[in-house]
py3Dmol code that shows the C-alpha trace and the ligand (Angstrom):
import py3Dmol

protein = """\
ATOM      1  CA  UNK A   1     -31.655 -12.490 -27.177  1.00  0.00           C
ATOM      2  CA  UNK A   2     -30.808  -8.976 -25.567  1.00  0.00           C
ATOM      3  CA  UNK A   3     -27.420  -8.056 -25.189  1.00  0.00           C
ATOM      4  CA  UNK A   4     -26.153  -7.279 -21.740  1.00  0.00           C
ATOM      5  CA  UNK A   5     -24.735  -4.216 -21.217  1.00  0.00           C
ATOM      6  CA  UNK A   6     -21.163  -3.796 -18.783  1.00  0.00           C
ATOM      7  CA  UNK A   7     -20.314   0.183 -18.685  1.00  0.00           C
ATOM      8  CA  UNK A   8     -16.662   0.170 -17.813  1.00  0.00           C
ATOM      9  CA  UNK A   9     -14.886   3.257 -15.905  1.00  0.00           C
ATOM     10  CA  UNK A  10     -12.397   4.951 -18.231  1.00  0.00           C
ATOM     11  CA  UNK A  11      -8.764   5.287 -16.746  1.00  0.00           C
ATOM     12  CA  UNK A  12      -7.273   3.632 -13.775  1.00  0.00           C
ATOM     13  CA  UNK A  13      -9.482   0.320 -13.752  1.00  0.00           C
ATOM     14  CA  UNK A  14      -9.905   0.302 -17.726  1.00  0.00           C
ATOM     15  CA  UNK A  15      -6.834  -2.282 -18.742  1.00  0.00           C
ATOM     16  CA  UNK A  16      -7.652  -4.662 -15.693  1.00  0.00           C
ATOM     17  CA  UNK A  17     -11.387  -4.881 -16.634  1.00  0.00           C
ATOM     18  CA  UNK A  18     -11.239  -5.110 -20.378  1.00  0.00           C
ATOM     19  CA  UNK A  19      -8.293  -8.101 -19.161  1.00  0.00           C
ATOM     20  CA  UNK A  20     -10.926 -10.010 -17.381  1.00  0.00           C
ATOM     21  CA  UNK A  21     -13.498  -9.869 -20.012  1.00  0.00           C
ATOM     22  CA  UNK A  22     -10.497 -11.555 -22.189  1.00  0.00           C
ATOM     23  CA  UNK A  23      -9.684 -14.155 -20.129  1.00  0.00           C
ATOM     24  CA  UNK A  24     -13.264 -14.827 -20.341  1.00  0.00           C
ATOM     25  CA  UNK A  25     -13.015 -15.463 -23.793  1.00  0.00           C
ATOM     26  CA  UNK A  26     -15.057 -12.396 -24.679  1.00  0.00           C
ATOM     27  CA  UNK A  27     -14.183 -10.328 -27.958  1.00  0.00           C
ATOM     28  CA  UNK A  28     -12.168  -7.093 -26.698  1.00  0.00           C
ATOM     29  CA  UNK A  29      -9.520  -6.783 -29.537  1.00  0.00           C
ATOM     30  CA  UNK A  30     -11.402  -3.602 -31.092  1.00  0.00           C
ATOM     31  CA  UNK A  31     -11.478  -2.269 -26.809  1.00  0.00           C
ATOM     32  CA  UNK A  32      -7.757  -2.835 -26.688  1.00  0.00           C
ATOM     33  CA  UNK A  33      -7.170  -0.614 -29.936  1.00  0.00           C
ATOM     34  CA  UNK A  34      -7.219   2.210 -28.161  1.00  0.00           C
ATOM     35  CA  UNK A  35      -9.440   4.060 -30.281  1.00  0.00           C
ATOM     36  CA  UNK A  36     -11.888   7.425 -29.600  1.00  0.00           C
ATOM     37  CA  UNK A  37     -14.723   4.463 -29.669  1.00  0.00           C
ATOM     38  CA  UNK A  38     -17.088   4.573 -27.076  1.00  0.00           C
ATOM     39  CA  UNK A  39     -19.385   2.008 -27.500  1.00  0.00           C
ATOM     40  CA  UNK A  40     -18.330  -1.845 -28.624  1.00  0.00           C
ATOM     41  CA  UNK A  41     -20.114  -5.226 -29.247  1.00  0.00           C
ATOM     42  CA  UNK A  42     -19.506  -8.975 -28.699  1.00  0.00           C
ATOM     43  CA  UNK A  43     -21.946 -10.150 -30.989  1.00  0.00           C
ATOM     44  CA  UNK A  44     -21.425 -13.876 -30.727  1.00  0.00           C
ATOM     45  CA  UNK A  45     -22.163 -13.765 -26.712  1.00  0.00           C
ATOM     46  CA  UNK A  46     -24.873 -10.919 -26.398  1.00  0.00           C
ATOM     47  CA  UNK A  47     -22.346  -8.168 -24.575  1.00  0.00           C
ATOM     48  CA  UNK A  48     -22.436  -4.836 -25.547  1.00  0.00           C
ATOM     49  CA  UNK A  49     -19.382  -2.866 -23.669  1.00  0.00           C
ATOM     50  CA  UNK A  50     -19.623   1.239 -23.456  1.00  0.00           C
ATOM     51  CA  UNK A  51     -16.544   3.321 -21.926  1.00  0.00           C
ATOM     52  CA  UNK A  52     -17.710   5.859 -19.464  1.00  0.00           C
ATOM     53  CA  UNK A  53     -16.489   8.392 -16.996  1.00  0.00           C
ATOM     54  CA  UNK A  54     -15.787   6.500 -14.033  1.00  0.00           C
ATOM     55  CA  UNK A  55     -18.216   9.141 -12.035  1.00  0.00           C
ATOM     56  CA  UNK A  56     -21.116   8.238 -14.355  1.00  0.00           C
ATOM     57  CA  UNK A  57     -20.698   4.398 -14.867  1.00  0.00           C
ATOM     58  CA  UNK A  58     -23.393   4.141 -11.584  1.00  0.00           C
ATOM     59  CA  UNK A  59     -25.755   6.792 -13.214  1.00  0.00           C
ATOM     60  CA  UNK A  60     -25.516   4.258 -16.218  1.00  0.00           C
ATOM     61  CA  UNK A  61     -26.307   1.293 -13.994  1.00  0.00           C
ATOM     62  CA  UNK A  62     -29.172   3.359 -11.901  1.00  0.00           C
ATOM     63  CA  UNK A  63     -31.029   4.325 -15.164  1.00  0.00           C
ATOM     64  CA  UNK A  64     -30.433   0.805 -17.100  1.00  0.00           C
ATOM     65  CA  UNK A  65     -28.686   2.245 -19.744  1.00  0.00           C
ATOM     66  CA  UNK A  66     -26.003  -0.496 -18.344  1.00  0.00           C
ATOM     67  CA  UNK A  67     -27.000  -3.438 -16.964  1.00  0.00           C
ATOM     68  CA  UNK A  68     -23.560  -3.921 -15.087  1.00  0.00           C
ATOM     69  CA  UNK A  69     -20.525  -1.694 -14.348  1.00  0.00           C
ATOM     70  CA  UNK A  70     -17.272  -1.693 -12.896  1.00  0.00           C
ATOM     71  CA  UNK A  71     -16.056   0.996 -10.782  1.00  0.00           C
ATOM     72  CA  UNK A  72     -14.024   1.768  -7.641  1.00  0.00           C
ATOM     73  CA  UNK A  73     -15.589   2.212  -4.207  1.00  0.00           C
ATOM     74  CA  UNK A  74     -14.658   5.450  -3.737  1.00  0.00           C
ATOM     75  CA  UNK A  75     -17.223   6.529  -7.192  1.00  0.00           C
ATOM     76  CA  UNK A  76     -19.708   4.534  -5.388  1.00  0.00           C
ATOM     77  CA  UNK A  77     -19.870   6.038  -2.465  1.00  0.00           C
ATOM     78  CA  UNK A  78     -19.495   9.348  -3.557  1.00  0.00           C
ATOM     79  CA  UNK A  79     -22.265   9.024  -6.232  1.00  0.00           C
ATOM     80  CA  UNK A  80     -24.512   7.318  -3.681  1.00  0.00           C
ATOM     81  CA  UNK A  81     -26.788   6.166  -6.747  1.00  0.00           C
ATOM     82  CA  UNK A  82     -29.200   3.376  -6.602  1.00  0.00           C
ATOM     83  CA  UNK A  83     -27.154   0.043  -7.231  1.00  0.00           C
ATOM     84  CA  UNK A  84     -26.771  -2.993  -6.172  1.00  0.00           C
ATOM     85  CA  UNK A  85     -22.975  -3.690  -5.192  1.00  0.00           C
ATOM     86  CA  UNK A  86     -22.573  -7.622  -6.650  1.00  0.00           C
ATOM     87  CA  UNK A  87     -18.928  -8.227  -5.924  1.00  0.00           C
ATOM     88  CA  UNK A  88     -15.679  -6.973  -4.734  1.00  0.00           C
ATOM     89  CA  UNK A  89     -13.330  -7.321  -7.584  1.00  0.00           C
ATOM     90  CA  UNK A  90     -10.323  -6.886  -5.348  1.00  0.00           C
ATOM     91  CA  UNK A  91      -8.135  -5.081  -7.817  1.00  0.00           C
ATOM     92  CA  UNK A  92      -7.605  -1.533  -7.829  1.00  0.00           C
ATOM     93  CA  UNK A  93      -7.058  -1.521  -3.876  1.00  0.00           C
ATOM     94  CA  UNK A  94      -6.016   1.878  -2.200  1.00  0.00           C
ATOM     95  CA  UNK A  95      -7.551   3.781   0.864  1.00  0.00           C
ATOM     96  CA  UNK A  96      -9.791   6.991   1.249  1.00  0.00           C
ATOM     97  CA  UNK A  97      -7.421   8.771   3.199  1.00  0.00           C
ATOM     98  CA  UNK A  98      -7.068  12.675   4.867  1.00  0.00           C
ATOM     99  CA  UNK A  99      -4.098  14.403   4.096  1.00  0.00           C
ATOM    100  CA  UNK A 100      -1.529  17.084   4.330  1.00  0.00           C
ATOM    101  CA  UNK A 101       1.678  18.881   5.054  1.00  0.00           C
ATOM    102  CA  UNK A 102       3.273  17.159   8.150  1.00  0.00           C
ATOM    103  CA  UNK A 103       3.820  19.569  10.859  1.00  0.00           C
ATOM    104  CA  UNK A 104      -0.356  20.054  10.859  1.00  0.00           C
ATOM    105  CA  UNK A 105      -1.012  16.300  11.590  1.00  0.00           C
ATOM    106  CA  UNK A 106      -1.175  16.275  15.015  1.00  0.00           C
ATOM    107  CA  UNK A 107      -2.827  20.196  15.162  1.00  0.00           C
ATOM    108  CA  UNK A 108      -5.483  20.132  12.153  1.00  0.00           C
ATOM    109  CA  UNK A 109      -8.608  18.941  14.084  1.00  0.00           C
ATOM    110  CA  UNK A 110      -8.470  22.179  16.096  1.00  0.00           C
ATOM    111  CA  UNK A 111      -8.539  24.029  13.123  1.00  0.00           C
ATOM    112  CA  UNK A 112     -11.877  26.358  13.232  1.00  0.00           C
ATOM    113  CA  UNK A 113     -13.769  25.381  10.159  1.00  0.00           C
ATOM    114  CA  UNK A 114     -11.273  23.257   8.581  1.00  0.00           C
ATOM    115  CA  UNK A 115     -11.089  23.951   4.713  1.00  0.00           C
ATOM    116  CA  UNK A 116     -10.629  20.126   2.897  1.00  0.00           C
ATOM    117  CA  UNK A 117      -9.897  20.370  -0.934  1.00  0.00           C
ATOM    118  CA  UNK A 118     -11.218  17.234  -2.549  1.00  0.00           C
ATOM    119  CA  UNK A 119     -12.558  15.443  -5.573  1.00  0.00           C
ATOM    120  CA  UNK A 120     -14.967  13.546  -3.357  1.00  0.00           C
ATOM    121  CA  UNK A 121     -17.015  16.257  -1.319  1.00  0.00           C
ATOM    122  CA  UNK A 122     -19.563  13.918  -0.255  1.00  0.00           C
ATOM    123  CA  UNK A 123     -17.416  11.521   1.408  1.00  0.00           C
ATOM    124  CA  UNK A 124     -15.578  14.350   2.776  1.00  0.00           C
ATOM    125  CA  UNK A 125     -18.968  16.150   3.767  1.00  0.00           C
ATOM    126  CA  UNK A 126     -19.937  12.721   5.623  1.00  0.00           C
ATOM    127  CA  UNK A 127     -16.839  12.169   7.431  1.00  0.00           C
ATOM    128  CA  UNK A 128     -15.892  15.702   8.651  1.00  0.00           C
ATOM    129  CA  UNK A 129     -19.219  16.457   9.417  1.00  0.00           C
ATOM    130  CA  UNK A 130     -21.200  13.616  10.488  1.00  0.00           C
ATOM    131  CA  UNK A 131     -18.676  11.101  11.906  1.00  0.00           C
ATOM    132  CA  UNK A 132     -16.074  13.967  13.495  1.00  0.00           C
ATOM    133  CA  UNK A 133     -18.626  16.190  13.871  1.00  0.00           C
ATOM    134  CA  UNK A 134     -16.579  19.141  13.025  1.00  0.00           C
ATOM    135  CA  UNK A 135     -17.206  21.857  10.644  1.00  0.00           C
ATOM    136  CA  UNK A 136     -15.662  22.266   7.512  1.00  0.00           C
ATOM    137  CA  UNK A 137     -15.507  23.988   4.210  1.00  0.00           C
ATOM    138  CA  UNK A 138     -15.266  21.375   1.731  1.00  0.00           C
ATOM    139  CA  UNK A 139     -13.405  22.939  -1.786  1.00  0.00           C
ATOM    140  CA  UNK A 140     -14.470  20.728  -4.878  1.00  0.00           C
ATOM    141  CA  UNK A 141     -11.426  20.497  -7.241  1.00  0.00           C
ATOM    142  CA  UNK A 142     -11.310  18.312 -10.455  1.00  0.00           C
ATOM    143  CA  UNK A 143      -7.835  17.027 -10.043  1.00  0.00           C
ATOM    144  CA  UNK A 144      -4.209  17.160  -9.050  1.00  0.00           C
ATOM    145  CA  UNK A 145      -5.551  17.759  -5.307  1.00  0.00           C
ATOM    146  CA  UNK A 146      -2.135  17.463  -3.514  1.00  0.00           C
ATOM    147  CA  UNK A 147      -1.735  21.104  -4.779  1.00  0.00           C
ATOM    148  CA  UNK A 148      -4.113  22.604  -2.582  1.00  0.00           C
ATOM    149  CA  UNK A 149      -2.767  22.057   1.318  1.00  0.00           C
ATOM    150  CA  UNK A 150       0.933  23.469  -1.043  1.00  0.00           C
ATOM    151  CA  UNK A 151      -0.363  26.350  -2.284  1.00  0.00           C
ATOM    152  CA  UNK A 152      -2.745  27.223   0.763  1.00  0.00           C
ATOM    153  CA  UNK A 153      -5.901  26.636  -0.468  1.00  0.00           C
ATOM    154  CA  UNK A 154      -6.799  24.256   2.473  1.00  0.00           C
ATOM    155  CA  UNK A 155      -5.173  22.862   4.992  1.00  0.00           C
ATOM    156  CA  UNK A 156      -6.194  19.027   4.158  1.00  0.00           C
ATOM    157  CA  UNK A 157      -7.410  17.025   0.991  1.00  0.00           C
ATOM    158  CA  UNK A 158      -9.340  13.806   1.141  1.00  0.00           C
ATOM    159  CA  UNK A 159      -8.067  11.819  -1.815  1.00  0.00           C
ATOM    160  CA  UNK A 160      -7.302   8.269  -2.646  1.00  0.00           C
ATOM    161  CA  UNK A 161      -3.890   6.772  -1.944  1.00  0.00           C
ATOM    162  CA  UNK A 162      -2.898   4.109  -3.818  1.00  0.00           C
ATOM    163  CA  UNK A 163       1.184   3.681  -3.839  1.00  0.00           C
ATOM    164  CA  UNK A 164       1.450   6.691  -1.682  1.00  0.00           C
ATOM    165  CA  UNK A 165       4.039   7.992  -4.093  1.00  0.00           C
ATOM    166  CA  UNK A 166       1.961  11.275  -5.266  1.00  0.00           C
ATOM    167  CA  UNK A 167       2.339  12.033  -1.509  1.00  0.00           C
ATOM    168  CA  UNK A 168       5.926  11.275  -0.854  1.00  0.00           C
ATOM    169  CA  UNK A 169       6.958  13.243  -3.881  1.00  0.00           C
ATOM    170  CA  UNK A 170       5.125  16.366  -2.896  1.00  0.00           C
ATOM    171  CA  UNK A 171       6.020  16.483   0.636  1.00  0.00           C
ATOM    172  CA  UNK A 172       2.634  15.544   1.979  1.00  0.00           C
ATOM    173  CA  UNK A 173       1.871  12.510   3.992  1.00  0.00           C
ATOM    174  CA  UNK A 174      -1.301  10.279   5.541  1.00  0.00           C
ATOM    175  CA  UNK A 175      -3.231  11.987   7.988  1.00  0.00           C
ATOM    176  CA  UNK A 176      -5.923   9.342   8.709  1.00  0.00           C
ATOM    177  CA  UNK A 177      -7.513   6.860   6.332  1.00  0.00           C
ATOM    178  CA  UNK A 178     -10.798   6.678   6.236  1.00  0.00           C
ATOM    179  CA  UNK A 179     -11.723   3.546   4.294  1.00  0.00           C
ATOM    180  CA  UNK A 180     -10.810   0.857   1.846  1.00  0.00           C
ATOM    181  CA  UNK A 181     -11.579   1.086  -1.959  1.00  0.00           C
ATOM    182  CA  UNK A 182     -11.166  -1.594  -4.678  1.00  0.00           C
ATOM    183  CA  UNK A 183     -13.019  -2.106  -7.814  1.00  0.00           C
ATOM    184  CA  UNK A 184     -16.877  -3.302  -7.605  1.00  0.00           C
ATOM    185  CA  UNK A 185     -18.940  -4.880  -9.737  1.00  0.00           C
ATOM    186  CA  UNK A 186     -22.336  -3.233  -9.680  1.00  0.00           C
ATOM    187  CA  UNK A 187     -25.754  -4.202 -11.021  1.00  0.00           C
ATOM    188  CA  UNK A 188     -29.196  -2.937 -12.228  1.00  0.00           C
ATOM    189  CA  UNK A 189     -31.383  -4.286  -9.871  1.00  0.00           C
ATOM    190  CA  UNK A 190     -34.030  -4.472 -12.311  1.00  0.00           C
ATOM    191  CA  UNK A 191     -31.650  -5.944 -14.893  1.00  0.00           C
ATOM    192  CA  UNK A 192     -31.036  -8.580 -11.968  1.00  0.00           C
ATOM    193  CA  UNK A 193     -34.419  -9.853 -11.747  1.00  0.00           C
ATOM    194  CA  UNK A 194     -35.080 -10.028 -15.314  1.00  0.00           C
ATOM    195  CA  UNK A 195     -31.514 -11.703 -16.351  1.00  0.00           C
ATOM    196  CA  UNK A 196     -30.856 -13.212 -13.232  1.00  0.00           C
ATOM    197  CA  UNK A 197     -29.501 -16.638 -14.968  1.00  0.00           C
ATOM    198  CA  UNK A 198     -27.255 -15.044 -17.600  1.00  0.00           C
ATOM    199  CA  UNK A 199     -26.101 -12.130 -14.862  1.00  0.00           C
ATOM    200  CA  UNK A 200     -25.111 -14.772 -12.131  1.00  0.00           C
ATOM    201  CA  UNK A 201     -23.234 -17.145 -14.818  1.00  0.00           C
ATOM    202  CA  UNK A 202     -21.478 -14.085 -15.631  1.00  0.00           C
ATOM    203  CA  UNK A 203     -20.613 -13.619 -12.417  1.00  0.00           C
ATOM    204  CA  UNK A 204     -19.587 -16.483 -11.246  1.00  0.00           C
ATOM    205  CA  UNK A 205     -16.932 -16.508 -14.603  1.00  0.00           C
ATOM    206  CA  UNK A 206     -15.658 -13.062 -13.277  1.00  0.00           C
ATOM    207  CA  UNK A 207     -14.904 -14.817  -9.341  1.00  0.00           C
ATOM    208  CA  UNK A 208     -13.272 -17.323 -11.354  1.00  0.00           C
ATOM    209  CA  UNK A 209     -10.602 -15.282 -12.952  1.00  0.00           C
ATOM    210  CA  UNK A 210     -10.446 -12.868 -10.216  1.00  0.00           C
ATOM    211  CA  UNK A 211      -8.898 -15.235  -7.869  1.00  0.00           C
TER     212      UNK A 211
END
"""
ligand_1 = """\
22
LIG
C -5.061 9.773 -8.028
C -5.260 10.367 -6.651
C -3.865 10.723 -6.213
C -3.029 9.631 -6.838
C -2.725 8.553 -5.836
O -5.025 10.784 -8.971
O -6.137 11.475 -6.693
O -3.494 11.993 -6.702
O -3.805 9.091 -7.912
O -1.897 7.541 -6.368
P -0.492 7.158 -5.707
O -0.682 7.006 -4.223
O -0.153 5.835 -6.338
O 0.503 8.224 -6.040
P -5.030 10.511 -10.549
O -3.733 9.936 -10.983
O -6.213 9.682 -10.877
O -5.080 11.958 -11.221
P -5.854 13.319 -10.880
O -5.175 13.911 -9.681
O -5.673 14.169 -12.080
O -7.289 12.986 -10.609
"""
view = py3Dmol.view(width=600, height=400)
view.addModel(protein, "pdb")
view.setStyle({"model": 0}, {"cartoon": {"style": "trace"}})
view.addModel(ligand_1, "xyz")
view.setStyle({"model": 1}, {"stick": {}})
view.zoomTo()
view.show()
């Protein structure tokens, strides 16, 4: 029998997932360790795990190197890989959301090419320029994004807001939200077909402890 392979995002959603798998009686001990392991086997019920980037757990998925992953909404969309999106785990909840310094909210949609620093610049392509039709320079940074409307780099960031407390403490605040995000599971659509019975049992054990 083949083992069937979950890719799990590294970081934020990494202690939630690896908690399902547990209350699903699957073997995580060696996950939990903490260790620089990357790749990690259940040998008694055919599940391989591997720890990936969050932003490549759907490459994984598209190419079959996993057969599922979990990942948050907001890697989905800005990935816009070749998936198909199984379940909404409904943990990890926060919003896709524009933001900045407060006196600008009412004044930055005037702003001539609006500059938007961001970790996501497809989503923030997509919104800006197809759904407000406005133009704007999108600035791809890798992290700590609040920085940018404080230092002058742009005058908005699209980011994700979960407690809003990264906000708050740097003096920033909501904008406009632009959608939900929560953890999904995704699937190989070829792995699908071929495992459909041992995929949808799977499954179904996950909506069971999610709830
Ligand atoms: C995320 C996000 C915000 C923050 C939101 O960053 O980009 O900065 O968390 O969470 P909050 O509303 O609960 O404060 P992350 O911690 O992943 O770090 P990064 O900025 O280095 O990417």
């Amino acid at each position: 029998l083949k083992s069937i392979t979950f890719a799990l995002a590294k970081g934020r959603l990494s202690d939630i997932s690896i908690g399902i798998f547990e209350k699903l009686g699957y073997d995580v001990s060696q996950m939990k360790e903490k260790s620089r392991k990357l790749i990690f086997y259940d040998e008694k019920n055919k599940i391989k795990f591997i720890l990936v980037k969050a932003s490549d757990v759907p490459t994984y998925v598209e190419y079959q190197a996993a057969d599922i992953g979990i990942v948050g909404y907001d890697t989905i969309l800005e990935e816009g890989r070749h998936v198909y999106e199984m379940l909404n785990l409904s943990f990890g909840n926060c919003k896709m959301c524009v933001c900045g310094r407060p006196e600008m909210k009412d004044s930055f949609y005037k702003i001539h090419n609006l500059k938007v620093a961001t970790k996501y610049p497809n989503i923030a392509k997509e919104f800006f320029e197809k759904e407000k039709k406005m133009g704007a320079e999108i600035i791809k940074l890798n992290g700590s994004v609040e920085l940018a409307p404080l230092t002058g780099l742009s005058e908005v960031i699209v980011d994700i807001v979960e407690s809003g407390k990264t906000l708050v403490e740097n003096g920033l605040c909501v904008f406009e939200e632009i959608c939900d995000i929560s953890a999904r599971l995704i699937v190989n659509r070829v792995s699908l077909k071929m495992e459909r019975e041992r995929i949808n049992d799977i499954v179904e054990k996950i909506k069971g402890v999610i709830i």
